[in-house]
N, CA, C and O atoms as a MOPAC input file, in Angstrom:
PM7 MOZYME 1SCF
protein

 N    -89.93300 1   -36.52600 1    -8.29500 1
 C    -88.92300 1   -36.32000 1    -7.28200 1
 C    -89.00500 1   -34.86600 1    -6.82500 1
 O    -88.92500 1   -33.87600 1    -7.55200 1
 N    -89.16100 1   -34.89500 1    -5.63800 1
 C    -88.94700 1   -33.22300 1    -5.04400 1
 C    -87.64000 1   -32.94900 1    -5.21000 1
 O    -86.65700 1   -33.67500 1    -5.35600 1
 N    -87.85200 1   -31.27400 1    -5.14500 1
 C    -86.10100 1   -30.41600 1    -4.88400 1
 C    -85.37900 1   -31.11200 1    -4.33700 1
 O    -84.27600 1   -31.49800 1    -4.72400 1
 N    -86.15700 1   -31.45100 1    -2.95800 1
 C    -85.02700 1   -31.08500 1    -1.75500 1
 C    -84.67300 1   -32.84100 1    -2.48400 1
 O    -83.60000 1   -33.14300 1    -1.96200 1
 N    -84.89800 1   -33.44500 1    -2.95500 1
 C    -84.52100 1   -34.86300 1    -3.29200 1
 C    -83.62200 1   -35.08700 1    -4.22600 1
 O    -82.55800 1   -35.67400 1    -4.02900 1
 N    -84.05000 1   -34.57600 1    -5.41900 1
 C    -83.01700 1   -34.39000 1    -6.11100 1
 C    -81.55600 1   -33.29900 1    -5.92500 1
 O    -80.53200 1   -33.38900 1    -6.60300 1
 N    -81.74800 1   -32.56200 1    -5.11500 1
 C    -80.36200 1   -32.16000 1    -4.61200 1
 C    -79.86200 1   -33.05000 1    -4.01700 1
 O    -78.88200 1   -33.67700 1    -4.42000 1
 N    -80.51800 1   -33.26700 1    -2.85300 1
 C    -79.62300 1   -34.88600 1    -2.08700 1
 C    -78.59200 1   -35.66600 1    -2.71200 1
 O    -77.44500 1   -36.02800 1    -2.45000 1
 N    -79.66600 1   -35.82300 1    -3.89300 1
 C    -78.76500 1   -37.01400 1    -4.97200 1
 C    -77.50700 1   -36.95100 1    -5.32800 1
 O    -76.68800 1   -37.86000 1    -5.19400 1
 N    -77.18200 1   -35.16700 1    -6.10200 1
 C    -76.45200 1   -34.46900 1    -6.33300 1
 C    -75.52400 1   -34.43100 1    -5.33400 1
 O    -74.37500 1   -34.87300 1    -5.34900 1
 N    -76.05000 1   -33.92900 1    -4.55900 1
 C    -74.83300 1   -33.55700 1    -3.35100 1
 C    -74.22400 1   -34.85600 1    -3.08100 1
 O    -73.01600 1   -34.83200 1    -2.84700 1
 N    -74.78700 1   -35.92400 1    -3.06800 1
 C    -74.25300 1   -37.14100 1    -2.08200 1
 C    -73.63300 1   -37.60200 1    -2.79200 1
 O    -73.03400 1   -38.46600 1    -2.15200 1
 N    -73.18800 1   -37.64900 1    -4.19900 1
 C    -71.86700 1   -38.13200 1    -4.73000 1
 C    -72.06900 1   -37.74600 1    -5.84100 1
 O    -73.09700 1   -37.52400 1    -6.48000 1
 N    -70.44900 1   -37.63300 1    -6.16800 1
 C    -70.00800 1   -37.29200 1    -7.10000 1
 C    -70.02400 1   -38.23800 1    -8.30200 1
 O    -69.40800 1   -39.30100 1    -8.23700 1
 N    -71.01500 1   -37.73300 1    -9.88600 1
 C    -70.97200 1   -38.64900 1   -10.50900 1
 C    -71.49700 1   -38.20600 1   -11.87800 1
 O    -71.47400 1   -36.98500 1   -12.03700 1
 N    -71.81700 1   -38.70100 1   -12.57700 1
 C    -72.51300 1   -38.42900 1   -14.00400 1
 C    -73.93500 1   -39.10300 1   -13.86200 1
 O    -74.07300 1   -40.31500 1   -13.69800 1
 N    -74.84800 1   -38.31600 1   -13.93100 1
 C    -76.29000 1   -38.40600 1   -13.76000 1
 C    -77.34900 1   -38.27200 1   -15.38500 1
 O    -77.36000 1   -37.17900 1   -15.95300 1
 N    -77.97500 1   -39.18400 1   -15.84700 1
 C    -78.70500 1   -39.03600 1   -17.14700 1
 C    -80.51800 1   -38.43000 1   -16.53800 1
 O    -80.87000 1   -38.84900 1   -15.43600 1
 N    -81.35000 1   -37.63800 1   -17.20300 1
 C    -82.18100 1   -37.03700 1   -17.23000 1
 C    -82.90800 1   -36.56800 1   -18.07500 1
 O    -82.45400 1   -35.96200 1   -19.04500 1
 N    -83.99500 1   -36.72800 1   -17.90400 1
 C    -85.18700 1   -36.32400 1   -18.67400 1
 C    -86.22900 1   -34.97000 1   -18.44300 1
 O    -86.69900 1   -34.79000 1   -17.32000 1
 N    -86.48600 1   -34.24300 1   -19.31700 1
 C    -87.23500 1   -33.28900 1   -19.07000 1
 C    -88.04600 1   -33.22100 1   -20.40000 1
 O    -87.72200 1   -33.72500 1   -21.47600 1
 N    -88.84400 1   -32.70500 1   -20.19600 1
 C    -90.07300 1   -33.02100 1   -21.30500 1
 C    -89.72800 1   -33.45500 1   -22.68300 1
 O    -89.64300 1   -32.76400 1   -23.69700 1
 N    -89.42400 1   -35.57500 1   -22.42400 1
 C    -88.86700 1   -35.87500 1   -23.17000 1
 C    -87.75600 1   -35.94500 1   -23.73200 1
 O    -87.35100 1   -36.83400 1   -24.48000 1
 N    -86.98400 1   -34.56500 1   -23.22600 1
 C    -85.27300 1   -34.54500 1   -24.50700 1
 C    -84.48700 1   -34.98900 1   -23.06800 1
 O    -84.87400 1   -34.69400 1   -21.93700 1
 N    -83.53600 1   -35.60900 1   -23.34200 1
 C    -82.28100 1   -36.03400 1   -22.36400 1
 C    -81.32400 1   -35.35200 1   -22.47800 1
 O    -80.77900 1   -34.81600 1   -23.44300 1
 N    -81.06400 1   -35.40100 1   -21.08300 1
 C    -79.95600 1   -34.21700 1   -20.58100 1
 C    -78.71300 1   -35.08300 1   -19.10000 1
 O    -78.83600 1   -36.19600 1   -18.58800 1
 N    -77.97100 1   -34.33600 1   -18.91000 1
 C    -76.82100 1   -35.00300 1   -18.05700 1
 C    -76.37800 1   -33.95400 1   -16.73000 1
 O    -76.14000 1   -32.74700 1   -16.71000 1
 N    -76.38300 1   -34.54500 1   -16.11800 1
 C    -75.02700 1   -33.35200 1   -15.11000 1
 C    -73.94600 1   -34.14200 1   -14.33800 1
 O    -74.17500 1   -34.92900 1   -13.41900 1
 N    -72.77400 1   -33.82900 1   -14.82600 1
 C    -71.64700 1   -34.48300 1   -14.02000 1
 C    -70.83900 1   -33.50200 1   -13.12200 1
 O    -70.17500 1   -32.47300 1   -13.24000 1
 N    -71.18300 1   -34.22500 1   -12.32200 1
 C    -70.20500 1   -33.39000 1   -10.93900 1
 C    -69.11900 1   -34.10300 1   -10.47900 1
 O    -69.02900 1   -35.31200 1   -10.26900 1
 N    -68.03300 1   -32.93300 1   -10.29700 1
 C    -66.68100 1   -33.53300 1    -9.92400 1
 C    -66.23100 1   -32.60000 1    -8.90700 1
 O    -67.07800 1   -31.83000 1    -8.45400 1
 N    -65.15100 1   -32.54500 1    -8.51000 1
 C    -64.58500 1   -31.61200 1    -7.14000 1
 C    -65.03500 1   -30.21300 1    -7.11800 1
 O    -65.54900 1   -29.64200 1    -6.15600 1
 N    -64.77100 1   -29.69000 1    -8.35200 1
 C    -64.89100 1   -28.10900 1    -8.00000 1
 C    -65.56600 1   -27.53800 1    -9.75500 1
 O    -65.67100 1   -26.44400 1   -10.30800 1
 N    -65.93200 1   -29.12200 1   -10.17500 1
 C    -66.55100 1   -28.53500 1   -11.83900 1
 C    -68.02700 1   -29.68200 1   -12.01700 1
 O    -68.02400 1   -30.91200 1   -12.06000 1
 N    -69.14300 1   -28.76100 1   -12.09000 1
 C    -70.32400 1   -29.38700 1   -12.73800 1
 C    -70.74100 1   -28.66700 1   -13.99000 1
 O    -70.93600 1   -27.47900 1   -14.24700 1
 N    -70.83900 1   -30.16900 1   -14.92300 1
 C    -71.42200 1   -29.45100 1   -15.69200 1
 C    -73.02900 1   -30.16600 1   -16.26300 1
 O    -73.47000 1   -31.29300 1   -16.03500 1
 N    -73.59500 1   -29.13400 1   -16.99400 1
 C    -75.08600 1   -29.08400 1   -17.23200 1
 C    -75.05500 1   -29.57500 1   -18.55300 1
 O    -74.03900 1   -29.38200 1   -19.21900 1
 N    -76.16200 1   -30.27400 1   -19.10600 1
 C    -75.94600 1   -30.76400 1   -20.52300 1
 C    -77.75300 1   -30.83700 1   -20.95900 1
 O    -78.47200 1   -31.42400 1   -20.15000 1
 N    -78.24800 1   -30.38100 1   -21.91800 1
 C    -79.88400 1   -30.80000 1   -22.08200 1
 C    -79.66700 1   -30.39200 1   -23.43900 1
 O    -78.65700 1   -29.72700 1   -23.66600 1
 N    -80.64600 1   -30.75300 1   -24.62800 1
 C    -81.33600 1   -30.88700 1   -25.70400 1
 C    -80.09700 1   -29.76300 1   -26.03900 1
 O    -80.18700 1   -28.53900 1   -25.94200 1
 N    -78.71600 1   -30.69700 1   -26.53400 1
 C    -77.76800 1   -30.47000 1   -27.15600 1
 C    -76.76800 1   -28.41500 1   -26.68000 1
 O    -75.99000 1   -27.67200 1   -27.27900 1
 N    -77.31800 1   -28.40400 1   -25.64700 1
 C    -76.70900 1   -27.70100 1   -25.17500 1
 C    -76.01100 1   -27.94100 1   -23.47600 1
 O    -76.52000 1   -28.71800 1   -22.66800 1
 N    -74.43500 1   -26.86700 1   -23.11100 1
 C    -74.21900 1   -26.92200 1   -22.30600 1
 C    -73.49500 1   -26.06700 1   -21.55100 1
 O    -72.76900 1   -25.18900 1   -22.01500 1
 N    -73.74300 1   -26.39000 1   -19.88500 1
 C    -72.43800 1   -24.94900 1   -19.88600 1
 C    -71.98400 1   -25.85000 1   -18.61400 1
 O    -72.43700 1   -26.95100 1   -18.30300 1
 N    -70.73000 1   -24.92100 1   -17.80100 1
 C    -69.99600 1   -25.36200 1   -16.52900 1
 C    -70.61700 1   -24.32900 1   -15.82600 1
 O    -70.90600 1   -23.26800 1   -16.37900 1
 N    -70.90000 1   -24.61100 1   -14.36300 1
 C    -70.99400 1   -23.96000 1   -13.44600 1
 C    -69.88200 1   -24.75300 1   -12.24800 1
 O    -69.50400 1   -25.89200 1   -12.52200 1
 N    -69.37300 1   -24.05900 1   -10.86900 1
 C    -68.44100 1   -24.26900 1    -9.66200 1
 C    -69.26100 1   -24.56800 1    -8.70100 1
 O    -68.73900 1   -24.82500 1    -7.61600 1
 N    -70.40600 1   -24.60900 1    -8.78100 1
 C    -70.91000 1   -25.61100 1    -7.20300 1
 C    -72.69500 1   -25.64100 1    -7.60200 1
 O    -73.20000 1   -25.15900 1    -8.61600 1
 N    -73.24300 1   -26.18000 1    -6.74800 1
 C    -74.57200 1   -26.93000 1    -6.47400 1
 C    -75.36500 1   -26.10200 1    -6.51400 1
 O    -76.52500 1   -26.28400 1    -6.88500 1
 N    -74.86200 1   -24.97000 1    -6.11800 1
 C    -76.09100 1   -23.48400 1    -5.86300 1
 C    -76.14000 1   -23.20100 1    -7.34100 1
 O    -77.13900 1   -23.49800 1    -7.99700 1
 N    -75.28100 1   -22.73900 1    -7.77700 1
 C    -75.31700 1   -22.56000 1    -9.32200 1
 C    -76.20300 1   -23.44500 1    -9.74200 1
 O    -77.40800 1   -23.19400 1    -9.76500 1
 N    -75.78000 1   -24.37600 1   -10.05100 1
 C    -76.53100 1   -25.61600 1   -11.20400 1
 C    -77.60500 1   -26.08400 1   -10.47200 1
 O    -77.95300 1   -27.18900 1   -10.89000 1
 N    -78.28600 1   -25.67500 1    -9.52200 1
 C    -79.43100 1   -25.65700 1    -9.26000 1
 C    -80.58300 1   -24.81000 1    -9.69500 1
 O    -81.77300 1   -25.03700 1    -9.91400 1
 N    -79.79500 1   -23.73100 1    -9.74300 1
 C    -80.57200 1   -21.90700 1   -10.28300 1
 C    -80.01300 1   -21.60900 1   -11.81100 1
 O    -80.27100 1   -20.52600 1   -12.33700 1
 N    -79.19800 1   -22.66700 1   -12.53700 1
 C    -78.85400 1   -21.89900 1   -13.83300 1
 C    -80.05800 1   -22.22800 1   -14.38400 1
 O    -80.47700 1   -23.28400 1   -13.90900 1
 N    -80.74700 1   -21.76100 1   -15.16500 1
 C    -81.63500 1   -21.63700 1   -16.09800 1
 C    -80.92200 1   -21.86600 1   -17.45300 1
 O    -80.31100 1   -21.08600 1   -18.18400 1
 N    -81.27800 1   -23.58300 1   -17.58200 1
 C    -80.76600 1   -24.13700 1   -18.41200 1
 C    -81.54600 1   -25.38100 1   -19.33900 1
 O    -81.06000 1   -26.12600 1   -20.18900 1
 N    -82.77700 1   -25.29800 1   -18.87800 1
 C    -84.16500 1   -26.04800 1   -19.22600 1
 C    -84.87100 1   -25.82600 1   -19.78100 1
 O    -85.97200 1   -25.93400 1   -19.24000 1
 N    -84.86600 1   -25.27900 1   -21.46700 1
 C    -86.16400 1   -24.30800 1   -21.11900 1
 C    -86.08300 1   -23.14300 1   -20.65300 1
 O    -87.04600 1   -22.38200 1   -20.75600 1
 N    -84.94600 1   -22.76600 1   -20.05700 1
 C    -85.30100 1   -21.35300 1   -19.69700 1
 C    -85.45100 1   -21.55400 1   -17.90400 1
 O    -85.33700 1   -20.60500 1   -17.12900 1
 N    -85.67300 1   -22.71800 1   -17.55300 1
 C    -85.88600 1   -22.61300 1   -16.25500 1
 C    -84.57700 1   -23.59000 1   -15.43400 1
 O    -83.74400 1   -24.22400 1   -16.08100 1
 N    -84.61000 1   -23.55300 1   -14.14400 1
 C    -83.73400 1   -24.08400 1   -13.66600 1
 C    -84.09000 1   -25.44200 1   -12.99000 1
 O    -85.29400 1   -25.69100 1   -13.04100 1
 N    -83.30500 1   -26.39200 1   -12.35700 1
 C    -83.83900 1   -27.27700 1   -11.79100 1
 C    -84.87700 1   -27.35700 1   -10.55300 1
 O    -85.84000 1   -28.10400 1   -10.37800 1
 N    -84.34000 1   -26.32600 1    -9.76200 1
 C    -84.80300 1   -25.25100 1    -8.55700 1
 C    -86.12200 1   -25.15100 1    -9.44800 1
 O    -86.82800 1   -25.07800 1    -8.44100 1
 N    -86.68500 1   -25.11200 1   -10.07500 1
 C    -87.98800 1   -24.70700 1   -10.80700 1
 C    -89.03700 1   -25.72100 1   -11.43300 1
 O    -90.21100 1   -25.69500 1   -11.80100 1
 N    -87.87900 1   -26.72300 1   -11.34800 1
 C    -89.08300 1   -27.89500 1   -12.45500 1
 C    -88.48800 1   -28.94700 1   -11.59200 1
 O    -88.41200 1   -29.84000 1   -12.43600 1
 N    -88.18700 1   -29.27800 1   -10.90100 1
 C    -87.48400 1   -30.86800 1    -9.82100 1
 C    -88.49200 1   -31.69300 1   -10.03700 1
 O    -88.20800 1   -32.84000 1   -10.38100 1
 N    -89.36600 1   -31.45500 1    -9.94500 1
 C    -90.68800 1   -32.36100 1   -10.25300 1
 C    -91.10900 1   -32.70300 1   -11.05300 1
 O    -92.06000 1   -33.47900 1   -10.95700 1
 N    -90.65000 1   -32.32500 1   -12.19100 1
 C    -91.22400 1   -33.14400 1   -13.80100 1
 C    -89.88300 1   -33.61500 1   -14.27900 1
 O    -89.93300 1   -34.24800 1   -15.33400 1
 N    -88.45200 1   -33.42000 1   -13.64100 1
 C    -87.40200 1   -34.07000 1   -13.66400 1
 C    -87.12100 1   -35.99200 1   -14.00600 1
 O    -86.93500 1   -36.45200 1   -12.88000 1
 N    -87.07000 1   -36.65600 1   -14.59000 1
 C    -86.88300 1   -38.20500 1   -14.21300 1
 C    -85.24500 1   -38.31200 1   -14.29200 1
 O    -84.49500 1   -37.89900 1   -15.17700 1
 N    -85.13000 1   -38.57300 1   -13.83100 1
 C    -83.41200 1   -38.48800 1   -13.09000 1
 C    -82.88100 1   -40.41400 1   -13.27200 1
 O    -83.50500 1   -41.24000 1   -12.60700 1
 N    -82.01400 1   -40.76300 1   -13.97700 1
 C    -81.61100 1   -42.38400 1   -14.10800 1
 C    -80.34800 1   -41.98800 1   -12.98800 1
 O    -80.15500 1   -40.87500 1   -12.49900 1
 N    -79.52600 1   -43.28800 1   -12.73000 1
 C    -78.45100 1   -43.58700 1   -11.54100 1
 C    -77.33200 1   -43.38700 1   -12.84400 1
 O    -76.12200 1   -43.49500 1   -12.64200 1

């Protein structure tokens, strides 16, 4: 999945999303004015899309950085 795709996803509703990144599963649930980030037993909150796009929370990297080795479930 490209960036610009997986933001789409994100942006276009509000929801709890399951994910994969090399292997370990991870989450992000977005709600009005709170997302939060979840991967290989860690997590934090960020306040909007720009954030939790650029937190470096993967590894060290952000989604903005790896969208493409991302597997993203509904």
């Amino acid at each position: 999945m490209t960036l610009k795709q997986l933001r789409n996803v994100f942006e276009d509703h509000q929801d709890d999303y399951s994910f994969d990144y090399k292997g370990k599963g991870g989450s992000i649930s977005i709600f009005d004015d709170e997302i939060y980030l979840a991967w290989n037993g860690e997590s934090t909150e960020v306040k909007n899309m720009d954030e939790a796009m650029k937190t470096p929370f993967l590894d060290g990297k952000s989604f903005n950085e790896v969208a493409e080795d991302v597997i993203l479930y509904g």
